[in-house]
Each structure stands twice: as C-alpha cells, then as structure tokens.
C-alpha positions as CSV (number, residue, x, y, z in Angstrom):
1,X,18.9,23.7,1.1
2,X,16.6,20.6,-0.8
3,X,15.1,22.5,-3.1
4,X,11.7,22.2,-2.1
5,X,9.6,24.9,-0.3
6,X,8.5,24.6,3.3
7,X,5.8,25.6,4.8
8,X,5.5,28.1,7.0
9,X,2.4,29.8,9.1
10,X,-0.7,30.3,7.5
11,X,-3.9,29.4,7.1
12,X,-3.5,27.7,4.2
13,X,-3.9,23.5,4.4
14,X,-0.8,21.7,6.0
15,X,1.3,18.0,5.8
16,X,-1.9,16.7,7.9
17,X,-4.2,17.9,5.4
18,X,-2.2,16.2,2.8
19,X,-2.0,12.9,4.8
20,X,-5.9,13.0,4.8
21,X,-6.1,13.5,0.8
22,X,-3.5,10.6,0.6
23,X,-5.8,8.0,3.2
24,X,-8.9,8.8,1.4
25,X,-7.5,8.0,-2.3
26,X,-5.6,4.6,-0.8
27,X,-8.7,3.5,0.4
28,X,-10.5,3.6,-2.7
29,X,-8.1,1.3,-4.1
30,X,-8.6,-1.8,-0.9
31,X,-12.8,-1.5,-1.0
32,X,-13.4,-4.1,-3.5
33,X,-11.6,-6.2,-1.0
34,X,-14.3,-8.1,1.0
35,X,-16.4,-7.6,-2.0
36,X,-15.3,-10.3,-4.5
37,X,-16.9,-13.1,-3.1
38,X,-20.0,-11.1,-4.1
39,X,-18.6,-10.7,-7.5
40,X,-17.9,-14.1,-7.6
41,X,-21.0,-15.7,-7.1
42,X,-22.8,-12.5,-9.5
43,X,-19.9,-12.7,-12.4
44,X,-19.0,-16.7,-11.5
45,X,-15.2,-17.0,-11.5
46,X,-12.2,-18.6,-9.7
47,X,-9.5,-18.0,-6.7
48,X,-7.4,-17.9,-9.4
49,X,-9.2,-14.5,-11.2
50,X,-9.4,-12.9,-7.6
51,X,-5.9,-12.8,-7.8
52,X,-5.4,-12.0,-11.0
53,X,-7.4,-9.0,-10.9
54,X,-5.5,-7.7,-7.8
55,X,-2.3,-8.4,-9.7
56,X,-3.7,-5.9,-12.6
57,X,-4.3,-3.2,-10.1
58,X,-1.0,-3.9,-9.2
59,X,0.6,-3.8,-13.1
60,X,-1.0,-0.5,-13.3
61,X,0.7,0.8,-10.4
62,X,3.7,-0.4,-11.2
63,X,3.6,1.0,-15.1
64,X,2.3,4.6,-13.7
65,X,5.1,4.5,-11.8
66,X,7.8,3.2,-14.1
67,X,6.3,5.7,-16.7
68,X,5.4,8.7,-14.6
69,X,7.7,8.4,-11.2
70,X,8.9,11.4,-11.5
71,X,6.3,13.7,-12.8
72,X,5.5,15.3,-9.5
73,X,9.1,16.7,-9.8
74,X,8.7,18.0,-12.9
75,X,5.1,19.3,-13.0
76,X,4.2,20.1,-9.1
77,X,2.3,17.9,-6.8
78,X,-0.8,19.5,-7.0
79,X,-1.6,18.7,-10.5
80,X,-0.5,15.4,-10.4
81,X,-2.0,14.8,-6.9
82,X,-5.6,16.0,-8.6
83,X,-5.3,13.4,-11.6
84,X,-4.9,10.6,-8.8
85,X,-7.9,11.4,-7.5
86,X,-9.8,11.9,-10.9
87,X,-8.7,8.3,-11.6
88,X,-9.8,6.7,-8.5
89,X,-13.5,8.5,-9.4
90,X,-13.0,6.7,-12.8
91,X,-12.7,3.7,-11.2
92,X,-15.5,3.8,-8.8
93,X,-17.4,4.8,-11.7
94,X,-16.4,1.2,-13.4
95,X,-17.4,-0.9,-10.6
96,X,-21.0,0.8,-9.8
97,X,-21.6,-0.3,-13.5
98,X,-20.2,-3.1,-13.8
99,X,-22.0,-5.5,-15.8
100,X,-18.8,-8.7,-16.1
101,X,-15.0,-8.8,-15.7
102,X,-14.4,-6.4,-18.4
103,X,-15.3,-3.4,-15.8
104,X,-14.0,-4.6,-12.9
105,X,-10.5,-5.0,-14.9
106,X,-10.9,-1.3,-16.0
107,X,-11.6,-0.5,-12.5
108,X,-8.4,-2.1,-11.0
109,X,-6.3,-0.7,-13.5
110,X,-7.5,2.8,-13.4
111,X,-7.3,2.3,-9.1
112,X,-3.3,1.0,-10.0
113,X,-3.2,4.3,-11.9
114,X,-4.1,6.3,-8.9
115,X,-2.3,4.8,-6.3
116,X,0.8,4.8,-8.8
117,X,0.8,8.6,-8.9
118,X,-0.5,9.0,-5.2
119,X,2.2,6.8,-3.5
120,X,5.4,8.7,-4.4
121,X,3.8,12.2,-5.1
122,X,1.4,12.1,-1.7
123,X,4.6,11.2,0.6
124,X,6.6,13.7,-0.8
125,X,4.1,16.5,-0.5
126,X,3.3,15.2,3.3
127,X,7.3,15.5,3.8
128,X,7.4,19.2,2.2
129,X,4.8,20.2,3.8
130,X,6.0,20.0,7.5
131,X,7.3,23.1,9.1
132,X,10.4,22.5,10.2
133,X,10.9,20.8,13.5
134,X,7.9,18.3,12.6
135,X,9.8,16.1,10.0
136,X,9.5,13.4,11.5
137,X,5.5,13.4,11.9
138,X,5.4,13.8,8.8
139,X,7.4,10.8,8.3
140,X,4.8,8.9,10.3
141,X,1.7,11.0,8.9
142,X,2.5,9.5,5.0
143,X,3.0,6.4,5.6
144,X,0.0,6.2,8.2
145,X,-1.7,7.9,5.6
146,X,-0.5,4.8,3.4
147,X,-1.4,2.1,5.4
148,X,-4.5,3.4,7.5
149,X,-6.3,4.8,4.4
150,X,-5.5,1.0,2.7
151,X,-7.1,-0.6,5.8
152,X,-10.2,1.1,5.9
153,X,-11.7,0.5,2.4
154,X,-11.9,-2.9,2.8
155,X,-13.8,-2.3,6.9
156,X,-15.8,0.4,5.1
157,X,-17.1,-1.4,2.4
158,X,-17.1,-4.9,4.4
159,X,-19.8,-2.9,6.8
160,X,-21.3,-1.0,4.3
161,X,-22.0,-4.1,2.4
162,X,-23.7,-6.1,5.6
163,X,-25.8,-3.2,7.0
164,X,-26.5,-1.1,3.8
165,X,-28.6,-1.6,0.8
166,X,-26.6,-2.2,-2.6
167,X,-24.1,-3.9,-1.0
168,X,-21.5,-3.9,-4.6
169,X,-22.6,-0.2,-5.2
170,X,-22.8,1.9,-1.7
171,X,-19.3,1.7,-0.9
172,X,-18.3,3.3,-4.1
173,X,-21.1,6.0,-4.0
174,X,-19.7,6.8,-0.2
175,X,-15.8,6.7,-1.6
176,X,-16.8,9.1,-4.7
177,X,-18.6,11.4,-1.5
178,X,-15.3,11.4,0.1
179,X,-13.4,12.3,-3.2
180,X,-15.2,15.7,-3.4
181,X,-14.1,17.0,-0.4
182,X,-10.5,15.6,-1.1
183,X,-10.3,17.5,-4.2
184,X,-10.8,21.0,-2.7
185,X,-8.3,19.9,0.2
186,X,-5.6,19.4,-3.2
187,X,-6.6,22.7,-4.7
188,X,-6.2,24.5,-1.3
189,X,-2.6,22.9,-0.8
190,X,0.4,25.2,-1.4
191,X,2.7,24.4,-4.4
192,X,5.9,22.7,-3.0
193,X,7.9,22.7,-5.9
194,X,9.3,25.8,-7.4
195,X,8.8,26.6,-10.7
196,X,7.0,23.4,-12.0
197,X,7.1,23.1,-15.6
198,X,5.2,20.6,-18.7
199,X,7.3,17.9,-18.6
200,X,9.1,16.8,-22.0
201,X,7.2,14.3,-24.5
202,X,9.2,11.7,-23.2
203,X,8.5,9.8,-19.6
204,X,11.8,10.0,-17.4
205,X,9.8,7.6,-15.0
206,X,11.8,6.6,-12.1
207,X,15.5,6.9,-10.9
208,X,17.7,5.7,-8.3
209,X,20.6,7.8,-8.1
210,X,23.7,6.8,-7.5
211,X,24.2,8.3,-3.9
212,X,21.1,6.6,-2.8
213,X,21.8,2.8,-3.9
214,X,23.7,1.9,-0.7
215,X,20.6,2.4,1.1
216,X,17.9,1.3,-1.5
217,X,18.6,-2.4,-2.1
218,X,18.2,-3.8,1.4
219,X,15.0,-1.2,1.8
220,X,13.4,-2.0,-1.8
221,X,13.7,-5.8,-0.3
222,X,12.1,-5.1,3.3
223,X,9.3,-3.2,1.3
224,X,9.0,-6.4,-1.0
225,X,8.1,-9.1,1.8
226,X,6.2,-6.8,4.0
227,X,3.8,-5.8,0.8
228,X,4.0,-9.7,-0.1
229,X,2.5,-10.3,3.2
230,X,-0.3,-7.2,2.4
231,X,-1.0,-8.7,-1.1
232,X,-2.0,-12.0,0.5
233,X,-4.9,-10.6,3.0
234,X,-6.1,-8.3,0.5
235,X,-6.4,-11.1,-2.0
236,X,-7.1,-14.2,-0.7
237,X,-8.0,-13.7,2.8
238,X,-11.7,-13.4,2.4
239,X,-11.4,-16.3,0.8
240,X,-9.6,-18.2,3.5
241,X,-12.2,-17.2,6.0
242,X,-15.3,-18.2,4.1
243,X,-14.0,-21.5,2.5
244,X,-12.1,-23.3,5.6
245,X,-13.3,-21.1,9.0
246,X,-16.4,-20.9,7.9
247,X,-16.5,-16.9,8.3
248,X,-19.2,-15.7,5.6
249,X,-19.5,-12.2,7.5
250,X,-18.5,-9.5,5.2
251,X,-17.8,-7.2,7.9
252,X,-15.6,-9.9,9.8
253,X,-13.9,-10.4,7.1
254,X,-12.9,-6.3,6.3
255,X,-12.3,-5.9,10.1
256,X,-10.1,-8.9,9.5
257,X,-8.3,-7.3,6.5
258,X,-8.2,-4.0,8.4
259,X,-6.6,-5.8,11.3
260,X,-3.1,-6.1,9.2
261,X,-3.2,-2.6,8.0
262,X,-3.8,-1.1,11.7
263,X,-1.0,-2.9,13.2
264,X,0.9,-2.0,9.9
265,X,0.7,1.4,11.1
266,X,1.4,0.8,15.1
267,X,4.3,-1.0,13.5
268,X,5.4,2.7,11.9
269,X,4.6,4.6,15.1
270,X,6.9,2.0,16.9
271,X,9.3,3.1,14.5
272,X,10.5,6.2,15.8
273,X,10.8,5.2,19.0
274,X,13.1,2.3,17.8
275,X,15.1,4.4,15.2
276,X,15.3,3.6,11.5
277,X,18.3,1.5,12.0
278,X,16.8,-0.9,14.1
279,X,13.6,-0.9,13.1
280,X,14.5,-2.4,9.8
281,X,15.7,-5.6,10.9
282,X,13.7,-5.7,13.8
283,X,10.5,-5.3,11.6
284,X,11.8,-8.6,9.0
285,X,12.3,-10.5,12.6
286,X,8.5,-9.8,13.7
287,X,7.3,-10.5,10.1
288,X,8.8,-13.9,10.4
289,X,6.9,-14.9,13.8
290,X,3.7,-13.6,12.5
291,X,3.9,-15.3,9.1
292,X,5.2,-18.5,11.3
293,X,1.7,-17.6,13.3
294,X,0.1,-17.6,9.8
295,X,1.3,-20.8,8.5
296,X,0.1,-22.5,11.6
297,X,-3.5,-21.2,11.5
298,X,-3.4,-22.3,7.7
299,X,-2.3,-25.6,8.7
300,X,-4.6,-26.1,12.1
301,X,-7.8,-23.5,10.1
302,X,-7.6,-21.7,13.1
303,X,-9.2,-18.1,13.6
304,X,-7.2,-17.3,16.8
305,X,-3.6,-18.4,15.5
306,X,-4.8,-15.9,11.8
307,X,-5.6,-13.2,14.0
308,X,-2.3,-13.5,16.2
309,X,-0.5,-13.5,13.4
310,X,-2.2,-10.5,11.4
311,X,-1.3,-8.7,13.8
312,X,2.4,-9.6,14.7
313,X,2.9,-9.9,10.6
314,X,1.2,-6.6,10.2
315,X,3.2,-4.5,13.1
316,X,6.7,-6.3,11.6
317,X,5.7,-4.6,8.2
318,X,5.1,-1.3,9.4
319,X,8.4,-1.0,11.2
320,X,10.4,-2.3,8.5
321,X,8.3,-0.2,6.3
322,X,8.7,3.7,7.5
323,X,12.5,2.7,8.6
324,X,13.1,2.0,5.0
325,X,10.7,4.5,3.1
326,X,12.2,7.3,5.5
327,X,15.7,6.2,4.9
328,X,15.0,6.5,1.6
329,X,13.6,9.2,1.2
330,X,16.2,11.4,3.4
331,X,19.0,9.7,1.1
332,X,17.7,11.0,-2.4
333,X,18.2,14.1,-3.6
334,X,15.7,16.8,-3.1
335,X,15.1,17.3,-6.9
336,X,14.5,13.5,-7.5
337,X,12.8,12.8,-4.4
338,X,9.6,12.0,-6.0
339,X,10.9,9.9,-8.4
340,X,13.3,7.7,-6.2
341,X,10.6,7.1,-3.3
342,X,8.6,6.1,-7.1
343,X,11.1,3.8,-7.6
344,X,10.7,2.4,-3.9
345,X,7.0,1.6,-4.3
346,X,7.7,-0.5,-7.8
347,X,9.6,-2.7,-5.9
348,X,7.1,-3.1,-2.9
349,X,3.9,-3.0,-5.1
350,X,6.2,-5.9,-7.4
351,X,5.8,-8.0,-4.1
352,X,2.0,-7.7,-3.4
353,X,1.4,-8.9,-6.9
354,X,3.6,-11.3,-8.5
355,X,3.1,-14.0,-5.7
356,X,-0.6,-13.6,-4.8
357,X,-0.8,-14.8,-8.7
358,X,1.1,-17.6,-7.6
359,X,-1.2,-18.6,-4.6
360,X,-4.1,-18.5,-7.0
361,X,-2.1,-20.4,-9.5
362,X,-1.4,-22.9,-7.2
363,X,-4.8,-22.9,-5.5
364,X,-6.1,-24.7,-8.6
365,X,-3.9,-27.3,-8.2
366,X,-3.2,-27.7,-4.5
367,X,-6.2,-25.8,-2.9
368,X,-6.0,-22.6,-1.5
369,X,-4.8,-24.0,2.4
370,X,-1.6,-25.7,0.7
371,X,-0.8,-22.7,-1.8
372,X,-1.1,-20.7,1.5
373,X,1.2,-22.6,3.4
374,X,3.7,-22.8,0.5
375,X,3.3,-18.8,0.4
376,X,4.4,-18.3,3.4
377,X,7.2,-20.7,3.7
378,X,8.6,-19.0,0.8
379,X,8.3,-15.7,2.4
380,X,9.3,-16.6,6.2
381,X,12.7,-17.3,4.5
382,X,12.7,-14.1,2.3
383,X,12.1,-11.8,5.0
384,X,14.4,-13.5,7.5
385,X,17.1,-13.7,5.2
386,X,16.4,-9.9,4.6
387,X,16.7,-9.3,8.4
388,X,20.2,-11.3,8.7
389,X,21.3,-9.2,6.1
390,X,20.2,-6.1,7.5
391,X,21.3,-6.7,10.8
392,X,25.1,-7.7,9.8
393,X,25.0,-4.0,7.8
394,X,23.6,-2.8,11.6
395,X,26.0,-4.4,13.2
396,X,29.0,-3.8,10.8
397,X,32.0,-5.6,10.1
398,X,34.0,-7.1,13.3
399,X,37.7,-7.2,13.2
C-alpha cells in the first residue's frame, strides 16, 4: 500500500475535477504573457526587464518550493491547494492596479507562489485521486492540466485584450471569475492524505530520497531543456514577433504562445502510447529538430519555419516531460511523493528562468535575433546530449 487514500465511487469531485482546479490556477500565472508589450509602452522599459520579471515569477516558484515542497504531505492537499489559489487572486489583484513595476513585480512573485505550491501538490492530488485502473489518465490529466492550463492564459488574455475593453485589466477580472468556481471545486475534493497534521516551525522543503536518484537526474535534466524551451516563448516571443515579423496582433501572438503549450500536451498524450522509456529520449530527439526549426526562423525571420518549430519543439517537451514526471513520481515514496515531484519542478522551473535572463542580457548587447540564436544553440546541444545519455541508459550496456 502507498499510503495515500484512493478514491472510490461517489459523488463527491474526482482526479478530473482536480486537473480542472490545477489548469485554471496555471493559467493565471502565463496571462501577462502577450500583455507586456502593453506594459512596456504604458510603464516604458526594456527586453531585458521582460525577462527579468518572468525570471522573478520563476524565483518565487522555485523558493515556495525549496521552502514548502513538501507541505502537502504534511498538511493535506486541500489546504494547501486553497492557498494556491488565494495567491493567484493576490496576484491578479496586483496587476488590475498596477500603477509601475513595483506591482507587476508583486504580481509575478505572488503568481511564482502559486504555481510553486500548485505544481507538486495539484499532480499528486490528480494521481490519488484516480480510482484504481485509471492511473494512468491521471498521469496524462496532471500534466495536461500543467501544460494546457499554461497555454491558455496567454490565448485568453491575447483575445481578450484585442476584442475587449481594458485590454491590461479584463483578463485578470475573467481569471479572478474563474478562481471562484475553482475554490468550491477544492473544498468539495476528498482529503487524500490521512491524518494531515500542522507542520513543524521549520520548512522540510523538498527531498529526493535515496531510492529515487537513479531515476531523477536524467529526468530533472529532460525537464530543464524542455521548460528552457517554454521560458523562451513565454518571455520573449511576443517580442520576436512584433520587432522582426512584424506581428503586432495580440491575439496572434497568444495563439502563437499557446501553440507550444498544445503540442506540449499532444506531446504527453503521445507518451503513453510510446512508453516512458522511450519517450524520454525520443522527446530530447524532437526538441532538437524543433529548436533546429527555431534557430532557422530566427536567422531567416520567418513565421512559417517559428511555427514549424513551436510545434515540433513543443510535442518533444511534452513527451520527454510526462515520461519523466511519471517516472518520477511512481519511483518516490508514497509519503514523500509531494515533496520529491517538488523537487522535480525546481529543477525544470530553474530552466525557464535562469537563461531567458540571459537572452534579455544579451539582447542589449547583441539584439534580441542573435541572443535568440545563441539560446538555442546552447540548448539544441543540452537536450541532445540529454537524449544520448538517455538513450545509452535505454539501451543498456553491450557486452
């Protein structure tokens, strides 16, 4: 036995219920996405700020999760689950008053808060959830849940921003809508871990035990250069497309964004018909070719090659992606599950930050084409080192 509960019939809200709660608070944390050209030309600010202010949403979900990885284990998923979703209201609160870079700082780092406590406690609850038999649906329901809810803020708020009024303040009235809803869903949810208690004054934060390292290191790096690839089209993207295709469109450009994230999850549905084993090199393989696709329409500023390669990136991510976070998460053990698939998402959530900081660093200097190109250079070789490595542990040693 693992520990957890399982559910069984009722009427009582199930894993897909929990997958919906999950999509609706990761999409709160992508809507400023197409936005920050907007902010730029209100606020005035640089490439380099963009991506510095995606980097602090990603610090803060980092630090939630080095600090509070395992708190889910220790306290229940409900209640920790609820204060995700309290957070992301915070931080739509921030950016429909924003008033200067202060707010939308607060904003990103109370989003980081959220999605720190959402990533490891929401797939863990999805998981438990799952009547037995349906595991691996559930698999495929969280880290749909992941991707698809990431994907549509930035297509919600790039059309709410062309066709409705208020264009920096309707998508976050429409997200807090969605929040109320989401918070009865939580409150419905049955209790998956038994006998949740306060945790102790001091944060365990995250863990990898000892049982599960085998298995963690060439997953943790998978995650790292498929989320490197996510960092740079949530960042910079928009960017891209207004300043050298010429694509001012604010709806183009979330559709565009939204594009990586949808084939991200086709990626994970191709998953299990691949099996985790092959799906995690296979996935680092595909990333290569799109970000090869990606390089080339940096280097030729063309919107077909981008596209091609969103989507052949994007679908290389989501199969490395569920092969490693469901490897993963069967290795640990059931009473640190929350914590280890915690420690998972630092690494990943480490690559979508640090180097988009270095693209907008070296945007100043180079422009944001070049820094771009160098980007993915640096991670073509990353992930197709990572699938070598993979595929020799696939493979095995030969006499």
């Amino acid at each position: 036995m693992d520990g957890r509960r399982r559910a069984g019939p009722g009427s009582r809200p199930g894993y897909l219920a929990a997958a919906a709660v999950f999509a609706v608070g990761m999409a709160g944390t992508t809507l400023p996405t197409p936005l920050y050209g907007l902010y730029r030309e209100e606020i005035g600010f640089s490439e380099l700020t963009v991506t510095v202010v995606f980097a602090v949403y990603a610090l803060g979900v980092i630090t939630t999760l080095l600090l509070a990885g395992d708190l889910s284990d220790r306290m229940g998923r409900r209640p920790v689950l609820l204060t995700a979703l309290v957070l992301a209201a915070g931080s739509d609160l921030c950016f429909l008053l924003e008033d200067g870079l202060p707010l939308l700082f607060t904003g990103r780092v109370l989003s980081g808060f959220s999605a720190g406590l959402l990533s490891g406690t929401a797939t863990a609850a999805v998981l438990e959830l799952a009547p037995e038999g349906r595991e691996g649906r559930a698999g495929f329901a969280a880290t749909a849940a992941n991707r698809g809810g990431l994907g549509c803020g930035p297509l919600l708020a790039g059309l709410l921003a062309t066709y409705a009024p208020a264009p920096l303040h309707t998508p976050f009235l429409v997200h807090l809508a969605l929040l109320v809803p989401a918070v009865t869903v939580v409150l419905a949810l049955p209790e998956t871990v038994p006998g949740p208690h306060r945790p102790p004054g001091r944060p365990q934060g995250i863990v990898v035990p000892s049982e599960v390292r085998g298995v963690f290191v060439p997953c943790a790096a998978a995650a790292f250069g498929g989320f490197a690839l996510l960092g740079l089209f949530t960042a910079v993207t928009p960017a891209f497309l207004s300043e050298t295709l010429g694509v001012t469109d604010l709806a183009a450009a979330g559709a565009v964004v939204f594009s990586v994230f949808l084939a991200s999850t086709f990626g994970q549905w191709l998953t299990s018909r691949t099996g985790t084993d092959r799906a995690l090199p296979a996935g680092c393989f595909v990333l290569v070719l799109g970000l090869l696709l990606i390089g080339s329409s940096l280097g030729a500023a063309s919107l077909p090659l981008l596209l091609a390669g969103t989507l052949i990136g994007g679908t290389g991510q989501g199969l490395a992606f569920r092969a490693a976070l469901t490897t993963v998460a069967a290795a640990a053990p059931a009473a640190r599950r929350g914590a280890t698939i915690s420690a998972f998402f630092v690494v990943a959530y480490t690559g979508i930050s640090l180097p988009v900081v270095g693209v907008g660093a070296l945007s100043l200097a180079l422009g944001l084409r070049a820094a771009g190109l160098v980007f993915t250079g640096a991670l073509t070789l990353l992930a197709l080192t990572v699938g070598l490595t993979l595929l020799r542990r696939a493979l095995g040693p030969r006499a």
